[in-house]
VEXMAR-460335 format. One record per atom (N, C-alpha, C): residue in three letters; x, y, z; residue number from 0. Coordinates in Angstrom, 2 decimals, always signed. Each point is the difference from the previous one (the first is absolute). Layout:
// VEXMAR-460335
<pt><residuo>ALA</residuo><x>X</x><y>Y</y><z>Z</z><num>NUM</num></pt>
...
This chain:
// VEXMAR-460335
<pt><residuo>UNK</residuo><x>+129.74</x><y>+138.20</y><z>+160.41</z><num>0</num></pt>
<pt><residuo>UNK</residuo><x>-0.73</x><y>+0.45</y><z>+1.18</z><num>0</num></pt>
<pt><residuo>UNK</residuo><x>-1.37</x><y>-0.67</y><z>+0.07</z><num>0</num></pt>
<pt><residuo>UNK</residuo><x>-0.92</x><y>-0.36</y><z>-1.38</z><num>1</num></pt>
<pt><residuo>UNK</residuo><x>-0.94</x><y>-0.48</y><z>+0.40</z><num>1</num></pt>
<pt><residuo>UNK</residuo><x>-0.20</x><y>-1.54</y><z>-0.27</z><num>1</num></pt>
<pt><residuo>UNK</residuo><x>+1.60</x><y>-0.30</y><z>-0.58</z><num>2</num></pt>
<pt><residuo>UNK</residuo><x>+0.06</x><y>-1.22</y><z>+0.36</z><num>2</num></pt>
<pt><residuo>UNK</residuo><x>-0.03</x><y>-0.78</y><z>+1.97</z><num>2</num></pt>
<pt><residuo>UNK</residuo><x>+1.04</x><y>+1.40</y><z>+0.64</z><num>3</num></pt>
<pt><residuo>UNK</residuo><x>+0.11</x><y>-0.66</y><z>+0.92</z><num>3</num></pt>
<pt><residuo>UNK</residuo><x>-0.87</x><y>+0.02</y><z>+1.19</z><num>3</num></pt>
<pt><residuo>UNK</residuo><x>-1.30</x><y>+1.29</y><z>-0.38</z><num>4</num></pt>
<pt><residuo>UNK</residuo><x>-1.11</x><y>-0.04</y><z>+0.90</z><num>4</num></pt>
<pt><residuo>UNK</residuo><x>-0.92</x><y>-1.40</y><z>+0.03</z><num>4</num></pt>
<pt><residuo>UNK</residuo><x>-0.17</x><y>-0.27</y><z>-1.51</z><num>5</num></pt>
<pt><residuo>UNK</residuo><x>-0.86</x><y>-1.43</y><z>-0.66</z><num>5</num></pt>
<pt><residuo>UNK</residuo><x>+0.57</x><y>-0.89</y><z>+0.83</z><num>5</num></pt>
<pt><residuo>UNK</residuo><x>+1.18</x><y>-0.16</y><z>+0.31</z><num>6</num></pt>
<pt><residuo>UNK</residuo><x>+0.91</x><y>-1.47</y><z>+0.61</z><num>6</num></pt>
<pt><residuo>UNK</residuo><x>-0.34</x><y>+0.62</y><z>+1.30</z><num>6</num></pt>
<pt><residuo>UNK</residuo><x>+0.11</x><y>+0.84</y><z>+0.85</z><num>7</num></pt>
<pt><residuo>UNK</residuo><x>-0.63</x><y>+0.56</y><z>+1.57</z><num>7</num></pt>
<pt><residuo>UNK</residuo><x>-1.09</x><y>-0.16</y><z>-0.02</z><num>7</num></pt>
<pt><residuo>UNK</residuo><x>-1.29</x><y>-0.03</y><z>-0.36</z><num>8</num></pt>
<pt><residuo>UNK</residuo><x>-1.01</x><y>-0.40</y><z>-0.16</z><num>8</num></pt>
<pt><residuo>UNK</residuo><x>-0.27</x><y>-0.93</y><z>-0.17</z><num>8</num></pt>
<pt><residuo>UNK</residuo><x>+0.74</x><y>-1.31</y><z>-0.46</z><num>9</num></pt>
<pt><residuo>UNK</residuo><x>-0.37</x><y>-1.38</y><z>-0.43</z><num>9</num></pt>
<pt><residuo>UNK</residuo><x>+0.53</x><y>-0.26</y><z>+1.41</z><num>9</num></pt>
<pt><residuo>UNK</residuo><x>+1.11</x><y>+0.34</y><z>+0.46</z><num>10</num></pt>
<pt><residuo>UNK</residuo><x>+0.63</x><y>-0.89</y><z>+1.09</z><num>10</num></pt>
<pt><residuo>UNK</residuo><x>-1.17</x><y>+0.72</y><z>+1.57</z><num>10</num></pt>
<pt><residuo>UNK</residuo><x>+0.18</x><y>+0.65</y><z>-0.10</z><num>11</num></pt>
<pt><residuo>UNK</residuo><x>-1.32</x><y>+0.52</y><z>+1.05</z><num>11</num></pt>
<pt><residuo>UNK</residuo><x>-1.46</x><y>-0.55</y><z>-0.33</z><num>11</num></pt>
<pt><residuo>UNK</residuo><x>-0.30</x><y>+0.01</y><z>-0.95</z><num>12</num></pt>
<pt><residuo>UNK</residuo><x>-1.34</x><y>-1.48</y><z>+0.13</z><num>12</num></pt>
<pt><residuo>UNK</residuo><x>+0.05</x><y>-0.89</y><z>+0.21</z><num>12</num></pt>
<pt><residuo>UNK</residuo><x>+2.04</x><y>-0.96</y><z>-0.50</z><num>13</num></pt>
<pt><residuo>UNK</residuo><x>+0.35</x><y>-1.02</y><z>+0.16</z><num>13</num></pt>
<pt><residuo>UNK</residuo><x>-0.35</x><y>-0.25</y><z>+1.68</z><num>13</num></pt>
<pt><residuo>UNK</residuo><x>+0.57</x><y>+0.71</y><z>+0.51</z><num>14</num></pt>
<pt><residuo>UNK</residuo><x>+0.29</x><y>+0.16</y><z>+1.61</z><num>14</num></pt>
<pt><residuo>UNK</residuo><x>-1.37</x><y>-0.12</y><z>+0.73</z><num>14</num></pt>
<pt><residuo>UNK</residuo><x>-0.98</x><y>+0.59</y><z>-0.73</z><num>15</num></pt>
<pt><residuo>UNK</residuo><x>-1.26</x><y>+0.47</y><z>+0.78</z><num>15</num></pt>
<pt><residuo>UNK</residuo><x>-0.75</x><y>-1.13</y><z>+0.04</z><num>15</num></pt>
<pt><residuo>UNK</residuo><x>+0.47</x><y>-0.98</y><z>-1.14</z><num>16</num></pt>
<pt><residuo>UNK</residuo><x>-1.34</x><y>-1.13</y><z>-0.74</z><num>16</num></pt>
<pt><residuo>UNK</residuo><x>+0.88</x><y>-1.12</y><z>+1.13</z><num>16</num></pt>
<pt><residuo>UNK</residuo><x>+0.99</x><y>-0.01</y><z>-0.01</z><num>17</num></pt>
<pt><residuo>UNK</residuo><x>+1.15</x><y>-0.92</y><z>+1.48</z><num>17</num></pt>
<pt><residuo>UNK</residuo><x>+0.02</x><y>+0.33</y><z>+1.01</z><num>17</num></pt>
<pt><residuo>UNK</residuo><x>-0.23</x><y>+1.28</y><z>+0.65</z><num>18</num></pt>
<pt><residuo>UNK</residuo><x>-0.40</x><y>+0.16</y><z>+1.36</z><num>18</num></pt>
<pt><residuo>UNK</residuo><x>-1.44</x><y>-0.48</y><z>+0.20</z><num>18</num></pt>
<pt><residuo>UNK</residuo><x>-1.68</x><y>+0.00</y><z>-1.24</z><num>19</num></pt>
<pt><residuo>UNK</residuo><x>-1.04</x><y>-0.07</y><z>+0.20</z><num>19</num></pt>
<pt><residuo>UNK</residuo><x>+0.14</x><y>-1.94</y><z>-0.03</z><num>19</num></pt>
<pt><residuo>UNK</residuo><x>+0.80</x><y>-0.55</y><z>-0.83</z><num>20</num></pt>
<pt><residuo>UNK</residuo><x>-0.22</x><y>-1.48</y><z>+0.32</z><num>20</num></pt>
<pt><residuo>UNK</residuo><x>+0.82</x><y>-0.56</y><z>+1.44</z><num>20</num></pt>
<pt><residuo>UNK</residuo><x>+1.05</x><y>+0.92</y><z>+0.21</z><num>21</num></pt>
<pt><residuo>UNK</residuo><x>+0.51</x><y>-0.58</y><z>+1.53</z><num>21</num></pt>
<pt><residuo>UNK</residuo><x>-0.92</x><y>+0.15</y><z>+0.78</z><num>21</num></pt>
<pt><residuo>UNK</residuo><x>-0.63</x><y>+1.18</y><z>+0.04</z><num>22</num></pt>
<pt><residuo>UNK</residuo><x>-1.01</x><y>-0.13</y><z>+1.29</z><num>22</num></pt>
<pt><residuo>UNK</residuo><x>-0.92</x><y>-0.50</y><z>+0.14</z><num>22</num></pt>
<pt><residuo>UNK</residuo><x>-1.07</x><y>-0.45</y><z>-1.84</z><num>23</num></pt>
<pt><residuo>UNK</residuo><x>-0.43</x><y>-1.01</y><z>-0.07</z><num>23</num></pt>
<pt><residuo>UNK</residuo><x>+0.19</x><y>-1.46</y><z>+0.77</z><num>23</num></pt>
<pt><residuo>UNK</residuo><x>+1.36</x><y>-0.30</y><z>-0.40</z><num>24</num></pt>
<pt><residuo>UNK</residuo><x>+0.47</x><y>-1.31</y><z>+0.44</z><num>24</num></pt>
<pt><residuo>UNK</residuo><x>-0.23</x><y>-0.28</y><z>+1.17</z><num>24</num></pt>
<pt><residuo>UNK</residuo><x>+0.76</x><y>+1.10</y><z>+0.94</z><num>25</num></pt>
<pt><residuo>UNK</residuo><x>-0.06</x><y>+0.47</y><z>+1.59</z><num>25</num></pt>
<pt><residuo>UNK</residuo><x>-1.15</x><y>-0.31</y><z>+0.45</z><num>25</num></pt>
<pt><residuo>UNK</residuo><x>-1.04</x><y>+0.31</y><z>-0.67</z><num>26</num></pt>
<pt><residuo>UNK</residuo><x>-1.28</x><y>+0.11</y><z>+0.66</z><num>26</num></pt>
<pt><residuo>UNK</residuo><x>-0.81</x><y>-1.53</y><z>-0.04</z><num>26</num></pt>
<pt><residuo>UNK</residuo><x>+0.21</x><y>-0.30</y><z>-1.30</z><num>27</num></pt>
<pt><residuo>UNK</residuo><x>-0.48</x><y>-0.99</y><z>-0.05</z><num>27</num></pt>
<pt><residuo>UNK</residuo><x>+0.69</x><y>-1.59</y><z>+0.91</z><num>27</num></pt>
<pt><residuo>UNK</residuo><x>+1.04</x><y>+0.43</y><z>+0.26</z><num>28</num></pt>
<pt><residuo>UNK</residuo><x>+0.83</x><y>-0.90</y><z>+0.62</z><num>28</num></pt>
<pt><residuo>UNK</residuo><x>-0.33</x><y>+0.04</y><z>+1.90</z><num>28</num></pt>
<pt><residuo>UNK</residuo><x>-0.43</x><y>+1.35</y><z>-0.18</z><num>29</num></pt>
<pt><residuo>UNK</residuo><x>-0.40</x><y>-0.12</y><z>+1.81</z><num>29</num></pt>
<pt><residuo>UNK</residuo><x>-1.06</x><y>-0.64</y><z>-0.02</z><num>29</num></pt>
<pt><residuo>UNK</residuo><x>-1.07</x><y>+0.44</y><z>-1.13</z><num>30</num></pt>
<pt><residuo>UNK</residuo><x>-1.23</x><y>-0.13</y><z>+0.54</z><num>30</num></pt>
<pt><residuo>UNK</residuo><x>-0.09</x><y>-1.37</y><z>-0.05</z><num>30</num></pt>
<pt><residuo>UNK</residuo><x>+0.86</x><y>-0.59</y><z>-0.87</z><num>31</num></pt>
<pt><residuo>UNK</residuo><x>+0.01</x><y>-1.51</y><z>+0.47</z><num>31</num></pt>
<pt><residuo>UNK</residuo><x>+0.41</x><y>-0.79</y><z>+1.12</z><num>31</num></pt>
<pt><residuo>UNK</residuo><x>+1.27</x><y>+0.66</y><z>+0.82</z><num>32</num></pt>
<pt><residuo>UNK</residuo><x>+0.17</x><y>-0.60</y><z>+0.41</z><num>32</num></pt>
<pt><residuo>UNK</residuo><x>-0.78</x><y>+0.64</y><z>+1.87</z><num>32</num></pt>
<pt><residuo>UNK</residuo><x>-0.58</x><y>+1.18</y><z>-0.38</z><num>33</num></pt>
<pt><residuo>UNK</residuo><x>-0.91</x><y>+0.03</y><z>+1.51</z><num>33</num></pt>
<pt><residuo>UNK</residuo><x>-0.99</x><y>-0.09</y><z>-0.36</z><num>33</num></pt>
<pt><residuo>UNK</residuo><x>-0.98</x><y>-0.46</y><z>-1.10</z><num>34</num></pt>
<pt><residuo>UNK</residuo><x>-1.52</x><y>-0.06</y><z>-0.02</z><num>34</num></pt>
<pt><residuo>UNK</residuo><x>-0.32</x><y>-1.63</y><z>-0.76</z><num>34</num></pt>
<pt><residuo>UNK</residuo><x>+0.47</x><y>-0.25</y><z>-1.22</z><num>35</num></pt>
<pt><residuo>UNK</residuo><x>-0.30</x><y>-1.11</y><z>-1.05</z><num>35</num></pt>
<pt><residuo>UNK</residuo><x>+0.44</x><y>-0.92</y><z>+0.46</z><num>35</num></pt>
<pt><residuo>UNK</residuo><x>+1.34</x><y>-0.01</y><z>+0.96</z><num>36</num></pt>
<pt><residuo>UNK</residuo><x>+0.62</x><y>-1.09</y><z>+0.49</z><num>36</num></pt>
<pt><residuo>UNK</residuo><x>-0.86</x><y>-0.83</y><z>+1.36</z><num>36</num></pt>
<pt><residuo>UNK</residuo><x>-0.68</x><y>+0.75</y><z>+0.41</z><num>37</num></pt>
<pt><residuo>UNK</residuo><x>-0.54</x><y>+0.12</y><z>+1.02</z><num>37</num></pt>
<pt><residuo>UNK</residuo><x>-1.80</x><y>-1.20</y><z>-0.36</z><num>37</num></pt>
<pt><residuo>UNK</residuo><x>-0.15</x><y>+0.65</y><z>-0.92</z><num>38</num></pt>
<pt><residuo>UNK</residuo><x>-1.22</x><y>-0.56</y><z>-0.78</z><num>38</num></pt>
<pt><residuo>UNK</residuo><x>+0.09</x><y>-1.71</y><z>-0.77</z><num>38</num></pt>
<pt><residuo>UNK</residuo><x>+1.30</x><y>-0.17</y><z>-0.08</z><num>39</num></pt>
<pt><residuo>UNK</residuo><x>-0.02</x><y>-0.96</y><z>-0.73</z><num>39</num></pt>
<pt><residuo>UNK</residuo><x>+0.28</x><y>-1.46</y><z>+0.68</z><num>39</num></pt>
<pt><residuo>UNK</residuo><x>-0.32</x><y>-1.40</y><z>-0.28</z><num>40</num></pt>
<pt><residuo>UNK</residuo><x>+0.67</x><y>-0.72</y><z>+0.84</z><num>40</num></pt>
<pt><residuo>UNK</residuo><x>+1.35</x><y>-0.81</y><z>+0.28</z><num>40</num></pt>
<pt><residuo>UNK</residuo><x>+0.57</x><y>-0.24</y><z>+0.90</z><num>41</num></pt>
<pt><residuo>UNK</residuo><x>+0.65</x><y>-0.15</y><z>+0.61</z><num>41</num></pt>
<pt><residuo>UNK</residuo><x>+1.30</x><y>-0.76</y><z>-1.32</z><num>41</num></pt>
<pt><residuo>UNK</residuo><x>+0.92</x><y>+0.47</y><z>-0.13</z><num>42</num></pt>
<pt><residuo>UNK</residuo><x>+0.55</x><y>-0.92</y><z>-0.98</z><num>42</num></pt>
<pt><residuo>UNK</residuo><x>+1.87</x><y>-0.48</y><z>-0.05</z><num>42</num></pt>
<pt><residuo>UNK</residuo><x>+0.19</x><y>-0.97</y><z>-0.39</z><num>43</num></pt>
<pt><residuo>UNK</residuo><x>+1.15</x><y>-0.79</y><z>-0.13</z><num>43</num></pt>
<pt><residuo>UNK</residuo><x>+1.46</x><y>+0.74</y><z>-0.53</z><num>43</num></pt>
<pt><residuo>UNK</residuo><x>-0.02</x><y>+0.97</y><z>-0.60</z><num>44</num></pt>
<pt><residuo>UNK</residuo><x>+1.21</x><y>+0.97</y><z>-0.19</z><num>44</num></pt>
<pt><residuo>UNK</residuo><x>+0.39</x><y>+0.77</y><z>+1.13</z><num>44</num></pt>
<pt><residuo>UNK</residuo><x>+1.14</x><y>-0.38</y><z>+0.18</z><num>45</num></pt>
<pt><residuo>UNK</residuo><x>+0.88</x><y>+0.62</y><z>+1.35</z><num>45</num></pt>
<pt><residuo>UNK</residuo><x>-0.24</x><y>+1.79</y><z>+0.15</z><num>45</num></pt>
<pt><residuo>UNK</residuo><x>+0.06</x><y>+0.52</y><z>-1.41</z><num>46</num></pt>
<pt><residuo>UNK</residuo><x>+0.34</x><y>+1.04</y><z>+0.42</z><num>46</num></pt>
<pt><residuo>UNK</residuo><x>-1.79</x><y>+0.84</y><z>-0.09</z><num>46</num></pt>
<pt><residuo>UNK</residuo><x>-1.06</x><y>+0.09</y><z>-0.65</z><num>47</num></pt>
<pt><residuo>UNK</residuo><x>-1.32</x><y>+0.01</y><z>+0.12</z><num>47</num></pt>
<pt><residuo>UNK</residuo><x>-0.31</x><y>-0.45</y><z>+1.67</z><num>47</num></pt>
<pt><residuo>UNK</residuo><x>+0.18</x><y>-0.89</y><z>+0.40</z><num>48</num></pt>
<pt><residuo>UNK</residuo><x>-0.23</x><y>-0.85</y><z>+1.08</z><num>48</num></pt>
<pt><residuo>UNK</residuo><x>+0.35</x><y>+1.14</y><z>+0.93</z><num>48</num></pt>
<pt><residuo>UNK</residuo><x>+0.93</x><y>+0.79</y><z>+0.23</z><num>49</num></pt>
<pt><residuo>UNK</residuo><x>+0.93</x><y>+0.62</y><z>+0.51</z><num>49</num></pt>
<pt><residuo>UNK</residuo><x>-0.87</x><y>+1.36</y><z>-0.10</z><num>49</num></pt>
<pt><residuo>UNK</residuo><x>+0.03</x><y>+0.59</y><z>-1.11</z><num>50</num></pt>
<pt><residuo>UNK</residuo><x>-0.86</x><y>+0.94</y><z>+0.08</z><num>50</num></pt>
<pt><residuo>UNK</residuo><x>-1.89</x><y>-0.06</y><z>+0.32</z><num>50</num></pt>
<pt><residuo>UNK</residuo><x>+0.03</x><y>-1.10</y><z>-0.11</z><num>51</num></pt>
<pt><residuo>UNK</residuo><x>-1.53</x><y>-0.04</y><z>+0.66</z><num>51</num></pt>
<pt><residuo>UNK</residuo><x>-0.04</x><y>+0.00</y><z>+1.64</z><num>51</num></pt>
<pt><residuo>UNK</residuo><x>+0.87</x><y>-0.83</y><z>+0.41</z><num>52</num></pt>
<pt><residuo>UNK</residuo><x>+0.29</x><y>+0.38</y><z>+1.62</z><num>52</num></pt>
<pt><residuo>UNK</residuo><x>+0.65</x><y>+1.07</y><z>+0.51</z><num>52</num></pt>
<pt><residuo>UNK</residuo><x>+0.33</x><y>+0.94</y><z>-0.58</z><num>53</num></pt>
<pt><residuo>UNK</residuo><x>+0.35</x><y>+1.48</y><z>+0.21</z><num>53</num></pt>
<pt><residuo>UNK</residuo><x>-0.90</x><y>+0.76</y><z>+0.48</z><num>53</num></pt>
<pt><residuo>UNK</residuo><x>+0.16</x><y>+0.61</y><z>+1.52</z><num>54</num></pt>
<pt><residuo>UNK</residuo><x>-0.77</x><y>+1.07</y><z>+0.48</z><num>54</num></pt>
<pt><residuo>UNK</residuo><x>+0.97</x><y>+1.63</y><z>-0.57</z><num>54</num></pt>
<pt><residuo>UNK</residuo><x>+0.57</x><y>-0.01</y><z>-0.12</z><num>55</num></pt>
<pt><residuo>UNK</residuo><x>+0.58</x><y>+1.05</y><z>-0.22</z><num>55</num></pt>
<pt><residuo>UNK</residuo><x>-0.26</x><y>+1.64</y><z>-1.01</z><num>55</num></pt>
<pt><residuo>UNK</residuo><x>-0.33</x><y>-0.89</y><z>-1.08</z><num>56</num></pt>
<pt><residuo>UNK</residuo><x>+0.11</x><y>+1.17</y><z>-0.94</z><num>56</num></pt>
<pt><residuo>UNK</residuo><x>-1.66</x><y>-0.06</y><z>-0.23</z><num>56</num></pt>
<pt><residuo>UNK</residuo><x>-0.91</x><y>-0.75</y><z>+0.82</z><num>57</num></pt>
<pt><residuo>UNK</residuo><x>-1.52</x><y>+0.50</y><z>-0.20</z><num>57</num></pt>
<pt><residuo>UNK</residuo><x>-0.20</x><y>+1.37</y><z>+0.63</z><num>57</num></pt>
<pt><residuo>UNK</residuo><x>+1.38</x><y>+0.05</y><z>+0.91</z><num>58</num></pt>
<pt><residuo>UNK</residuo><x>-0.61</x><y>+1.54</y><z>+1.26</z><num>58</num></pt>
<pt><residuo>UNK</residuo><x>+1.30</x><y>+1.14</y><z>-0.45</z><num>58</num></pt>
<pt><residuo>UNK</residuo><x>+0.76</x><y>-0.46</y><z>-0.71</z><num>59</num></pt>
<pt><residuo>UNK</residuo><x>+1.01</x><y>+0.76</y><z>-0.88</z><num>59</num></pt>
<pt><residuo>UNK</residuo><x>-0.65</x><y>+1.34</y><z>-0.02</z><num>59</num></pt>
<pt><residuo>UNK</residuo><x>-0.24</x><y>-0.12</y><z>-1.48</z><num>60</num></pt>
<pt><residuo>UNK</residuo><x>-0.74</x><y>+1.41</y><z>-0.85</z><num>60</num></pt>
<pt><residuo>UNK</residuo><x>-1.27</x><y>+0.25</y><z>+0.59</z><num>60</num></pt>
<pt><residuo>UNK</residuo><x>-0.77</x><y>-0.39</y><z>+0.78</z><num>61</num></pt>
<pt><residuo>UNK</residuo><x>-0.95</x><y>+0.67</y><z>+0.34</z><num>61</num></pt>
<pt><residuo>UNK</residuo><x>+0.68</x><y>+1.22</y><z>+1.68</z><num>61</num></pt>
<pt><residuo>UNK</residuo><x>+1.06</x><y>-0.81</y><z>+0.54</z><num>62</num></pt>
<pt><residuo>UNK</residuo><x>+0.26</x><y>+0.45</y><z>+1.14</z><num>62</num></pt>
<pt><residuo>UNK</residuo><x>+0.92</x><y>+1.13</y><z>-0.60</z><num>62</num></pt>
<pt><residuo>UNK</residuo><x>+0.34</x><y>+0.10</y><z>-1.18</z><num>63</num></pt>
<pt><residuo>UNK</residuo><x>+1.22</x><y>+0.95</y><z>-0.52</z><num>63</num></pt>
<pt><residuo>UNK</residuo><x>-0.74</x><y>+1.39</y><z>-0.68</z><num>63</num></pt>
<pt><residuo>UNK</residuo><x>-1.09</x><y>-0.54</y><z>-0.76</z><num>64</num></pt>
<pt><residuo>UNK</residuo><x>-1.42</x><y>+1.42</y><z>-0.79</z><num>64</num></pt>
<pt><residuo>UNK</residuo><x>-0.02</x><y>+1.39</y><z>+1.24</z><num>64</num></pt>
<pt><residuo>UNK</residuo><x>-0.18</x><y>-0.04</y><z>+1.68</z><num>65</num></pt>
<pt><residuo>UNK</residuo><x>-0.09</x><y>+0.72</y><z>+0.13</z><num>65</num></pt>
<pt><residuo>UNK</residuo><x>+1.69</x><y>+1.12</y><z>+0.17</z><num>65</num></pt>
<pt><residuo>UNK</residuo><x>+1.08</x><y>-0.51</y><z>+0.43</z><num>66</num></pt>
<pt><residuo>UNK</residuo><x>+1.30</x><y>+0.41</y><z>-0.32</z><num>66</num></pt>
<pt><residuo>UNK</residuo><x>-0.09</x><y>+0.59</y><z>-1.44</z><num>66</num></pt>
<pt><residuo>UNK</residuo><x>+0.12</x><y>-0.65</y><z>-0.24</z><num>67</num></pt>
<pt><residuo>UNK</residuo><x>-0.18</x><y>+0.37</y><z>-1.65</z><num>67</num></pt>
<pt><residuo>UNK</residuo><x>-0.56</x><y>+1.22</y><z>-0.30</z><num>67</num></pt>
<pt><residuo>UNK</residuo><x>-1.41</x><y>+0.23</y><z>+0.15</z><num>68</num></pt>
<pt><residuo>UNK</residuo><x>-0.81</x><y>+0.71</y><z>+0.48</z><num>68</num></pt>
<pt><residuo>UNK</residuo><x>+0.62</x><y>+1.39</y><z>-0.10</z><num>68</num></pt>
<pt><residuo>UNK</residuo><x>+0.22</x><y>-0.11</y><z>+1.50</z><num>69</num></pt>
<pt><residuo>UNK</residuo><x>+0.62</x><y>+1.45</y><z>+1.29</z><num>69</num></pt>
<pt><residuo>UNK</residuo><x>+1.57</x><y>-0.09</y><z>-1.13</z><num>69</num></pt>
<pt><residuo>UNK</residuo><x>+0.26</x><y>-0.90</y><z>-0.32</z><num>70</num></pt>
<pt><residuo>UNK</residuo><x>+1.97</x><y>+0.51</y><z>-0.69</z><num>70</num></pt>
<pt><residuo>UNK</residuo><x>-0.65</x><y>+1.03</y><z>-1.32</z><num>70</num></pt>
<pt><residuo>UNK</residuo><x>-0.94</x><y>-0.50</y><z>-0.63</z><num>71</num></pt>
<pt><residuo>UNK</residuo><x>-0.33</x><y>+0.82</y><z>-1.22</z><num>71</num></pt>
<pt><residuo>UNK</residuo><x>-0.20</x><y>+1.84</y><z>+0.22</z><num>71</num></pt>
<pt><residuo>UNK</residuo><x>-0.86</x><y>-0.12</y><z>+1.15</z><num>72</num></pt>
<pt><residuo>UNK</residuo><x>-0.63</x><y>+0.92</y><z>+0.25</z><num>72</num></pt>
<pt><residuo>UNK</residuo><x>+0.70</x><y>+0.89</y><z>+0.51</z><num>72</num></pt>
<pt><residuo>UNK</residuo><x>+1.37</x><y>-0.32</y><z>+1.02</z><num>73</num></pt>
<pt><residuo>UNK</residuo><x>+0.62</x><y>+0.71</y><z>+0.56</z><num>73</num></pt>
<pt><residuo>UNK</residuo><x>+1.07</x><y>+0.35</y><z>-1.34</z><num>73</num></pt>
<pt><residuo>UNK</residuo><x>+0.67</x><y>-1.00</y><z>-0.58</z><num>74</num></pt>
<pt><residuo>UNK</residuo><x>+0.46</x><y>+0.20</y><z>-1.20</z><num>74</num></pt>
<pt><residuo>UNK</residuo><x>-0.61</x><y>+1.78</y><z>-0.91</z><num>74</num></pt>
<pt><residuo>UNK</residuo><x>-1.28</x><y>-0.32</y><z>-0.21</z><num>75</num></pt>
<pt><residuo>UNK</residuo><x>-0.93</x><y>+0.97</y><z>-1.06</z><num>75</num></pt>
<pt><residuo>UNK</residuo><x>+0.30</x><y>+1.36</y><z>+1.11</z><num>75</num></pt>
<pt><residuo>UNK</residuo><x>-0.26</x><y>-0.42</y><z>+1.01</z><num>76</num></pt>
<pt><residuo>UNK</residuo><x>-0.21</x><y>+1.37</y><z>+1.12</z><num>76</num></pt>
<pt><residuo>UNK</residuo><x>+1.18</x><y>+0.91</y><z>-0.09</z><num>76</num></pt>
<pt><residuo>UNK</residuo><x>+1.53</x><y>-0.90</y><z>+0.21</z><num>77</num></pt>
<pt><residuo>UNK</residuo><x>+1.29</x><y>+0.57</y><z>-0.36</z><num>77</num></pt>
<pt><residuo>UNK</residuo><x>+0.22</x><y>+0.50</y><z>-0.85</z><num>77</num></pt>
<pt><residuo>UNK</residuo><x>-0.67</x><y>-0.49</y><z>-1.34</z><num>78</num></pt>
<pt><residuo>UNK</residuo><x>+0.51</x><y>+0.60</y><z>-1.44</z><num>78</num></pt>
<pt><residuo>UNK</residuo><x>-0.96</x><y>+1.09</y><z>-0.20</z><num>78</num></pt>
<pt><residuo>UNK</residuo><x>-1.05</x><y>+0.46</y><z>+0.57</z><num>79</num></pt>
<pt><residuo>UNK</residuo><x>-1.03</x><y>+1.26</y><z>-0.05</z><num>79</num></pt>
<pt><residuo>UNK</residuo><x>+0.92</x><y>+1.03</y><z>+0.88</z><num>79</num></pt>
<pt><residuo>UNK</residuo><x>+0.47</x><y>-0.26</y><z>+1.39</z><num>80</num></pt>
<pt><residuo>UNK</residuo><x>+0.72</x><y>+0.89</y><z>+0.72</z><num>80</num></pt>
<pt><residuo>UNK</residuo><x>+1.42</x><y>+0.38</y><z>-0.60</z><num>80</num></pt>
<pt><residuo>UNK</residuo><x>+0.62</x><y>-1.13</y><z>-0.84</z><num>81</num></pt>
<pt><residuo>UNK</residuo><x>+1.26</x><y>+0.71</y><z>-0.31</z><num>81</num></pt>
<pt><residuo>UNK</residuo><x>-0.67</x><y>+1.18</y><z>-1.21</z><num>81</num></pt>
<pt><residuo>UNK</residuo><x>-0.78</x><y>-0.75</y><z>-1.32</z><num>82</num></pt>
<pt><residuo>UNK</residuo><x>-0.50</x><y>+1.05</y><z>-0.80</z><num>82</num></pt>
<pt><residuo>UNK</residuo><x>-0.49</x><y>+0.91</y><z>+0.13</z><num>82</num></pt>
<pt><residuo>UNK</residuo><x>-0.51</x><y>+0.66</y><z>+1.06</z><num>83</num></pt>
<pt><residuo>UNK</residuo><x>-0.62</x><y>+1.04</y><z>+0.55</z><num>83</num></pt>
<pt><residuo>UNK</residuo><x>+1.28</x><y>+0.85</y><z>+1.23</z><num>83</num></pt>
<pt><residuo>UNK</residuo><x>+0.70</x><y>-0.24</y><z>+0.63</z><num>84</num></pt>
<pt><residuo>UNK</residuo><x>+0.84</x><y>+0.09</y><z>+0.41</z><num>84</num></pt>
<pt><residuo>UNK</residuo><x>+0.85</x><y>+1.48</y><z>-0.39</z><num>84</num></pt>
């Protein structure tokens, strides 16, 4: 039994320390390609090249924060009314 809590506990940090570097990655990968890419000059790799002439994902996540937003909130609002309910 307290073998198999020790192994639930390793794999749930496992999980936690891999969800915290995916979103790491995530993040660091936008911010490149709507802010750093933007900053840098103009260059000879097809696919860089490509993401530097991208309007797209500079207005992405900023146009998505307030959705986001109102989904959380209405989300939190639902789960207070069912618990109280």
């Amino acid at each position: 039994m307290v073998f198999s809590r020790m192994r639930l506990s390793e794999t749930a940090t496992f999980r936690g320390w891999l969800f915290i570097l995916m979103g790491s990655v995530s993040f660091v990968g936008f911010l490149f390609a709507a802010v750093i890419s933007k900053l840098l000059p103009l260059s000879d790799n097809p696919i860089i090249s490509a993401i530097q002439n991208d309007r797209y994902y500079c207005f992405l996540v900023p146009l998505t924060l307030p959705i986001l937003v109102s989904a959380v909130y209405f989300h939190w609002l639902s789960m207070k009314m069912f618990k109280h309910a």
